[in-house]
C-alpha positions as CSV (number, residue, x, y, z in Angstrom):
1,X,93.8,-51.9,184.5
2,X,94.2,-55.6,186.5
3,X,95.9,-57.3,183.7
4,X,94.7,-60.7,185.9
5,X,91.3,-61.2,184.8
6,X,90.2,-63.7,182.8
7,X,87.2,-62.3,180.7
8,X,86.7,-65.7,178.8
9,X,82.5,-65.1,180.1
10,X,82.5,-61.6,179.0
11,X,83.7,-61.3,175.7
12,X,82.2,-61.6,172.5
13,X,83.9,-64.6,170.2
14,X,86.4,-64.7,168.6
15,X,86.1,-65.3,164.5
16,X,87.2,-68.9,164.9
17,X,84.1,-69.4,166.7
18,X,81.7,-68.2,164.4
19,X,81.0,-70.9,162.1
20,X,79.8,-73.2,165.1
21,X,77.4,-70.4,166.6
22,X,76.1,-70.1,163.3
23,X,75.3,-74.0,163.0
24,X,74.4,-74.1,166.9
25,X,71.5,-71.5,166.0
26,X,70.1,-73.0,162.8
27,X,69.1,-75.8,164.9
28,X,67.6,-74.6,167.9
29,X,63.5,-74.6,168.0
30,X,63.9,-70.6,167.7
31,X,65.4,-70.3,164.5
32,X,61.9,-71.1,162.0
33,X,59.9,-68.2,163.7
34,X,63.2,-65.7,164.0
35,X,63.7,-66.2,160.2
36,X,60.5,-65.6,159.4
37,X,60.5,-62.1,161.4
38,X,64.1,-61.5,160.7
39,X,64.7,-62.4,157.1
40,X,60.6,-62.4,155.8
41,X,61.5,-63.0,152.4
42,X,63.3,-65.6,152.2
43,X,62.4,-69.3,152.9
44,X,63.9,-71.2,155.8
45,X,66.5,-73.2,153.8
46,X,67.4,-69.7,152.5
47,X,67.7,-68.2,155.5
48,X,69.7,-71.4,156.7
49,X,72.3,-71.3,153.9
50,X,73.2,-67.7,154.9
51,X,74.1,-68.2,158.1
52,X,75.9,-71.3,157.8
53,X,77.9,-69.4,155.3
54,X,78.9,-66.7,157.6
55,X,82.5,-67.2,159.0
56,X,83.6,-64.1,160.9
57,X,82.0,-61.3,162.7
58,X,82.0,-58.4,160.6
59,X,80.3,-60.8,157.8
60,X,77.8,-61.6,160.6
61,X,76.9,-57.7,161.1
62,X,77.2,-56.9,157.5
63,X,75.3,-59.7,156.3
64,X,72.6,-60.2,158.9
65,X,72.4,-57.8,161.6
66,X,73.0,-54.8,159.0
67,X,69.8,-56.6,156.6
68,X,67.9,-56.6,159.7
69,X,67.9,-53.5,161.3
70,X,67.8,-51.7,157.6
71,X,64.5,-53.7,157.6
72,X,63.3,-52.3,161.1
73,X,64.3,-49.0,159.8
74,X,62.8,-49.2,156.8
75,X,58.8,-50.5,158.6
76,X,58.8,-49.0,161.5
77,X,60.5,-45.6,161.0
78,X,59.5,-42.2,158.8
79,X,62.9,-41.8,158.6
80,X,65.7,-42.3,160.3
81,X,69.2,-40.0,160.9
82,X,72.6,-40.3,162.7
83,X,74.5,-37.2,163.2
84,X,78.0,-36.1,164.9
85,X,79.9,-39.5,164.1
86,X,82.8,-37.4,162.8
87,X,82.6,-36.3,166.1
88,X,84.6,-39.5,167.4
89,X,87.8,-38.5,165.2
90,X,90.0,-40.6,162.9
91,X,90.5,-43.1,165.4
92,X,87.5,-43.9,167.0
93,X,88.1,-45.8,170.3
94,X,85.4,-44.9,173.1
95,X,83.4,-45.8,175.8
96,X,79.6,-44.5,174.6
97,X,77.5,-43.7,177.1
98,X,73.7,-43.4,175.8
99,X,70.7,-42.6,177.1
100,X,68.6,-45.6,176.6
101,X,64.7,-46.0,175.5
102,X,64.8,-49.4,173.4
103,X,66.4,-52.5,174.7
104,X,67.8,-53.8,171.6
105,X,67.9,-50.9,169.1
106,X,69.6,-48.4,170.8
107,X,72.8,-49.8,170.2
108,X,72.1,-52.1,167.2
109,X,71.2,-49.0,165.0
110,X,73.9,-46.7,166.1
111,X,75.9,-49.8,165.2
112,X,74.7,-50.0,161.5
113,X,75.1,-46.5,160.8
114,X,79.3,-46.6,161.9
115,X,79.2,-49.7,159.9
116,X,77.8,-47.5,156.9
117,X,80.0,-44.8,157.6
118,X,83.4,-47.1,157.1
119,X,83.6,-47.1,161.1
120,X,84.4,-50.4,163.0
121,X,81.0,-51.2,164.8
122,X,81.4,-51.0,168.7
123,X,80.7,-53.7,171.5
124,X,77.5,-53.6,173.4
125,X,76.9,-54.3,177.2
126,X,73.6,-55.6,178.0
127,X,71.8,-57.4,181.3
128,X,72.1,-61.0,181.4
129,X,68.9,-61.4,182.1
130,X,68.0,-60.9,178.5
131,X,69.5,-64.5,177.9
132,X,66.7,-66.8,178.0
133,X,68.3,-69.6,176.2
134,X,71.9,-71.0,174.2
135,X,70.2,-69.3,170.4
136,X,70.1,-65.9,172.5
137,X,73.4,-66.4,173.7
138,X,75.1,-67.4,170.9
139,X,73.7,-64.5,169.0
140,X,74.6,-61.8,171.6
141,X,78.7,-63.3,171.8
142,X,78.5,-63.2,167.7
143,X,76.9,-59.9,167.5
144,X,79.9,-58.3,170.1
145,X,77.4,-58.0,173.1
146,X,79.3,-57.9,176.7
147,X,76.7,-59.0,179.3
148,X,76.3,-57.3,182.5
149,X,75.1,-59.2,185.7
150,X,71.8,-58.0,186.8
151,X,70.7,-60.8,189.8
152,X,72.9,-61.7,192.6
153,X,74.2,-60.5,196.4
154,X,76.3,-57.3,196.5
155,X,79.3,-59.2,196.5
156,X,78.7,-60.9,193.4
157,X,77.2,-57.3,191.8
158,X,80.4,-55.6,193.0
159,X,83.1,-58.4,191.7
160,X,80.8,-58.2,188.4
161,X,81.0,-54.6,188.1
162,X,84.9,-54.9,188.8
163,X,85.6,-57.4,186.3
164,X,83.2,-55.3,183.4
165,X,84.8,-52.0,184.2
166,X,88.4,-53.8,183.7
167,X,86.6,-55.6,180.5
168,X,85.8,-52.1,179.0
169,X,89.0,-49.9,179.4
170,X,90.7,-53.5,177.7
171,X,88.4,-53.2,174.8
172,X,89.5,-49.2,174.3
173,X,93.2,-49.4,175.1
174,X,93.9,-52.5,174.4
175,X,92.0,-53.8,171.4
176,X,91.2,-50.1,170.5
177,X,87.7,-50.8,170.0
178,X,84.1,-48.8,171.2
179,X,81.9,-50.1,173.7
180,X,78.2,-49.1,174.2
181,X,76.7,-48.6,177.5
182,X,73.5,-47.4,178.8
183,X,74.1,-44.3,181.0
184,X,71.7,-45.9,183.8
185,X,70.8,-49.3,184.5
186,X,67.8,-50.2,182.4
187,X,65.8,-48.5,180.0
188,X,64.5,-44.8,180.6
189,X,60.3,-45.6,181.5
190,X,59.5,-42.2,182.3
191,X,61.1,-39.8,179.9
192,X,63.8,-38.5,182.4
193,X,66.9,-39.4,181.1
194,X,69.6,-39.0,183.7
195,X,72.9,-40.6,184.1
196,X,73.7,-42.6,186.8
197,X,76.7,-41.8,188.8
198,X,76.9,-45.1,189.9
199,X,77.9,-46.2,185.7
200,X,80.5,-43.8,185.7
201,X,81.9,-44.9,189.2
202,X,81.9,-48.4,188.0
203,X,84.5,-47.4,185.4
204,X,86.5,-46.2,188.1
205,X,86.9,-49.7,189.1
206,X,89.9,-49.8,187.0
207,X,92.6,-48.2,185.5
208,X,94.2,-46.0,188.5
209,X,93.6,-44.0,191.6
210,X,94.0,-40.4,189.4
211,X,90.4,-39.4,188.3
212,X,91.7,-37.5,185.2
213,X,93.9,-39.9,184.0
214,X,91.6,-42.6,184.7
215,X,88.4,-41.2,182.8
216,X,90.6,-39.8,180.2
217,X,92.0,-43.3,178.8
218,X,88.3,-44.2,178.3
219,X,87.9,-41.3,175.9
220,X,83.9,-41.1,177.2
221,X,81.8,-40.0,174.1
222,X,77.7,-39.2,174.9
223,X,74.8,-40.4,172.4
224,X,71.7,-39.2,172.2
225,X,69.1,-41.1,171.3
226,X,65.7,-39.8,170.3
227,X,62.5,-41.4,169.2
228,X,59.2,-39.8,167.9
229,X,57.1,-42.8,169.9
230,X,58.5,-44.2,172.3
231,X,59.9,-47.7,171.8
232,X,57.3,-49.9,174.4
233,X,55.3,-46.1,175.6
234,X,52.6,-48.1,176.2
235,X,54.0,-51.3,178.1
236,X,56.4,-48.5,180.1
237,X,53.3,-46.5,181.3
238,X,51.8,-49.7,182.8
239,X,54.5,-51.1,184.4
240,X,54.8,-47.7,186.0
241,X,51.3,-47.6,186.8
242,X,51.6,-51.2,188.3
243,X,54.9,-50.0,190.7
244,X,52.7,-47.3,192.2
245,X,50.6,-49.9,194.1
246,X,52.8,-53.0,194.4
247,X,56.3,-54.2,193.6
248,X,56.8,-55.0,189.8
249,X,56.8,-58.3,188.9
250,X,58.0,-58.8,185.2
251,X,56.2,-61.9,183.2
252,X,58.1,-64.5,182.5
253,X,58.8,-63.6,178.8
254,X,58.4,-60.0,179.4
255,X,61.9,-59.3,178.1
256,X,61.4,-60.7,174.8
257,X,58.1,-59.3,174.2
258,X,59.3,-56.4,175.1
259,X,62.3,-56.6,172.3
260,X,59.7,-57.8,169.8
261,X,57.3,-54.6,170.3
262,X,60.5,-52.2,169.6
263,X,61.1,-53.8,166.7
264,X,57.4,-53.7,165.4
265,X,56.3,-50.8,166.8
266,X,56.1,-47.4,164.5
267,X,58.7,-45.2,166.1
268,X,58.0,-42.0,163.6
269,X,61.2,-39.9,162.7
270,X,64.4,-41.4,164.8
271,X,67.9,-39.4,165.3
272,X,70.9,-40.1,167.0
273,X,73.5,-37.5,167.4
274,X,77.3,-38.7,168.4
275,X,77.9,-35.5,170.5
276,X,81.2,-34.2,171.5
277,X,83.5,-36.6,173.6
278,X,84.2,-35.3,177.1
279,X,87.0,-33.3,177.1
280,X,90.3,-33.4,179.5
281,X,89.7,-30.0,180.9
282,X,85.7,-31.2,182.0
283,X,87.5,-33.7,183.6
284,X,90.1,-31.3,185.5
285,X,87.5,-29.5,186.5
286,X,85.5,-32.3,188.0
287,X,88.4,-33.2,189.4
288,X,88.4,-30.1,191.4
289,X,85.9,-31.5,193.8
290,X,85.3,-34.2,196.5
291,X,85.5,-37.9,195.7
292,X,81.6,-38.1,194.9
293,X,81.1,-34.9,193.9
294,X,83.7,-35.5,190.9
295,X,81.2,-38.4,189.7
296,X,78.4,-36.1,189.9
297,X,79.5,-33.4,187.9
298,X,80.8,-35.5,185.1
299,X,77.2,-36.8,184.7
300,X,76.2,-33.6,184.8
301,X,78.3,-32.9,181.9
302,X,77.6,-36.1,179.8
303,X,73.6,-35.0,180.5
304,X,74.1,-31.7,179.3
305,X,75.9,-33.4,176.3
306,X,73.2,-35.8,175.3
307,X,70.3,-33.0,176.3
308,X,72.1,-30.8,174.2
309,X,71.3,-32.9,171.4
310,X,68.8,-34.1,172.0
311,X,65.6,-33.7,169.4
312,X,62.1,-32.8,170.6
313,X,59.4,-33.8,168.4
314,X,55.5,-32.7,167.9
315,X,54.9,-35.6,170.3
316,X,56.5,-34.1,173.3
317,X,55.2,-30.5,173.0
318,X,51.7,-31.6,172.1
319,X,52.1,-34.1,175.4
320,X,53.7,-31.1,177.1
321,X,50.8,-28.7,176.5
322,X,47.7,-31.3,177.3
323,X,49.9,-31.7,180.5
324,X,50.1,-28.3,181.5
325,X,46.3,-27.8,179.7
326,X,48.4,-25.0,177.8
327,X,49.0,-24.0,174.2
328,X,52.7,-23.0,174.9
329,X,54.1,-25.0,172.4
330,X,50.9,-24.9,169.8
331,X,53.1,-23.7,166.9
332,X,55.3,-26.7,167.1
333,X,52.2,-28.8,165.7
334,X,49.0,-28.9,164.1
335,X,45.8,-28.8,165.5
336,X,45.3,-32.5,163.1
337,X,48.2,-33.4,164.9
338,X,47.4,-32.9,168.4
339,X,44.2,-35.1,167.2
340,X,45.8,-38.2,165.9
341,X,48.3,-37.9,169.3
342,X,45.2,-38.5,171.8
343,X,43.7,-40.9,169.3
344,X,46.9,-42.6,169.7
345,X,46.9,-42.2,173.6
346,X,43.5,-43.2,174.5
347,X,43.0,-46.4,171.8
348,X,46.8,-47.3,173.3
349,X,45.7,-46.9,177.2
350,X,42.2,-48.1,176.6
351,X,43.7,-51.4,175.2
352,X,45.8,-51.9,178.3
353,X,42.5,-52.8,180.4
354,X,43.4,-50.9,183.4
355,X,40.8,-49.0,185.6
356,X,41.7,-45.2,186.5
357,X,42.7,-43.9,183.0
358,X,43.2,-40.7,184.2
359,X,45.8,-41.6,186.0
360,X,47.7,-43.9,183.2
361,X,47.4,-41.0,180.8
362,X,48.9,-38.6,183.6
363,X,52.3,-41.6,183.3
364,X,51.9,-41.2,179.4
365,X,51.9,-38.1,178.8
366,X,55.2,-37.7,181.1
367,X,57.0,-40.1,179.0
368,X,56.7,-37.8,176.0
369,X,56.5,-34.1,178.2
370,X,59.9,-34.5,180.6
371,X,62.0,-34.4,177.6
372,X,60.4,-30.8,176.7
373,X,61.3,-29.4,180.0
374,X,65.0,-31.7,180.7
375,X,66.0,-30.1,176.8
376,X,64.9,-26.5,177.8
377,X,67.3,-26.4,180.4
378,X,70.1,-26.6,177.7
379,X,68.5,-25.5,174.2
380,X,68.1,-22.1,175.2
């Protein structure tokens, strides 16, 4: 690791910086409407007290972040259930790699559930585009997000993924922390979850020139992360249907909305499984092959992991079968079930005003089907 790097825009703060984030946000313009979807029962001067009492991270999470996502949990899922985090060992220092449907809760959620467990929660990488103003900022640095540049030359994206990559094997060997990253940049739209080789060469961008030792020190652990409905299913089906005519503009408060309708949205059963970290010997045996080729096996392996794991609900065989206008998967659901899917499907597409539903509900029903046919290749 380059020891020279100053990672004084990366980081998340420091305790001693807490109490003036926490005054900085009770008086932005954003903080009356976030209480009120955040913290719903209590009244703003509440809501004001608590944070303004909050003096160090961990009472931050515990306090505020924990009471909010228990709350997401508790409205907008049938239940929810982590798996596997003994998985991590006694000492739990990793880089997660995560396949990625919800741009906040992914990580927020796996968060709450090491908090519960007695585990030290992990940091989180995210886009910077996600900070629209100083209330978002401030929240992210408090709440140990690590932002990741998403707009600039290649230059600037190279130095940026330099300086991250150097960030993250610092924050597992040096402060012997986690840290949460996606395994591809943005979210999965389409159902096909599939790591990126170009994450994984990114952490090759420090520590040194030996791919064992190097992938070794980050001690890379796979999460899978599965959803009954789709965080945004509906928003992601348009803004595919949109990029197969034209370039893909996002709105100008897309991002937000976006983070809003995860939250809100009913998600069903949830489950998260910590699989197994990758081992020393997967990586001697990636190591066996040409420079790329090493990359590509070792997501590969971290795909297998997370597929592995991964849990297939009445939703994707029922979006399977009217896909493939079968009934191979009827006995994984009900026939009232199948119903109450296309109810859901046609009132959801029908609402996004588009002409040529047929071809929206084709982008639908992959979201939920690809899953079905990625998992069979590893759940035999």
């Amino acid at each position: 690791m380059n020891n020279t790097f100053d990672f004084e825009d990366l980081r998340p703060f420091h305790d001693s910086e807490v109490p003036a984030a926490m005054r900085r946000m009770v008086n932005t313009h954003w903080f009356p409407m976030l209480s009120k979807i955040f913290f719903p029962d209590m009244d703003i001067l509440e809501c004001r007290e608590r944070l303004l009492s909050i003096k160090t991270i961990d009472e931050f999470q515990n306090r505020v972040v924990m009471r909010v996502v228990d709350n997401i949990i508790a409205d907008s899922m049938t239940s929810f259930t982590c798996k596997g985090i003994e998985e991590m060992g006694n000492e739990p220092k990793h880089v997660l790699v995560s396949n990625h449907r919800d741009i906040v809760l992914d990580p927020a959620v796996l968060n709450i559930a090491f908090l519960k467990k007695g585990i030290e929660s992990s940091e989180i990488t995210f886009g910077d585009n996600l900070i629209k103003s100083d209330f978002i900022a401030d929240f992210c640095k408090v709440n140990k997000m690590v932002p990741i540049l998403r707009e600039g030359s290649a230059r600037d994206f190279y130095n940026n993924s330099v300086k991250v990559s150097n960030y993250m094997r610092y924050v597992v060997t040096q402060k012997h922390q986690s840290i949460w990253i996606a395994q591809r940049n943005g979210r999965t739209k389409d159902g096909n979850d599939k790591t990126e080789v170009g994450v994984l060469k990114m952490f090759s961008l420090s520590g040194n020139s030996n791919f064992v030792e190097s992938m070794d020190e980050l001690k890379i652990n796979p999460v899978a992360v599965s959803y009954e409905y789709d965080p945004c299913d509906f928003l992601k089906a348009a803004e595919m249907y949109v990029s197969t005519y034209q370039k893909y503009m996002k709105g100008k408060n897309e991002d937000m909305n976006s983070i809003m309708k995860g939250f809100m949205q009913q998600k069903g059963d949830v489950e998260f499984v910590v699989a197994k970290p990758i081992t020393r010997e997967e990586l001697e045996y990636c190591d066996t092959f040409e420079k790329n080729e090493k990359f590509t096996h070792l997501a590969d392996i971290i795909d297998e992991r997370i597929y592995s794991n991964y849990k297939l609900f009445k939703t994707n065989y029922i979006a399977h079968d009217i896909l493939h206008s079968s009934n191979r998967f009827a006995d994984r659901y009900t026939a009232g079930q199948k119903k109450d899917f296309e109810e859901y499907m046609h009132s959801g597409i029908l609402a996004l005003e588009f002409p040529h539903h047929e071809d929206i509900e084709n982008i639908f029903l992959h979201i939920y089907a690809n899953p079905v046919d990625n998992c069979l290749k590893f759940q035999q």
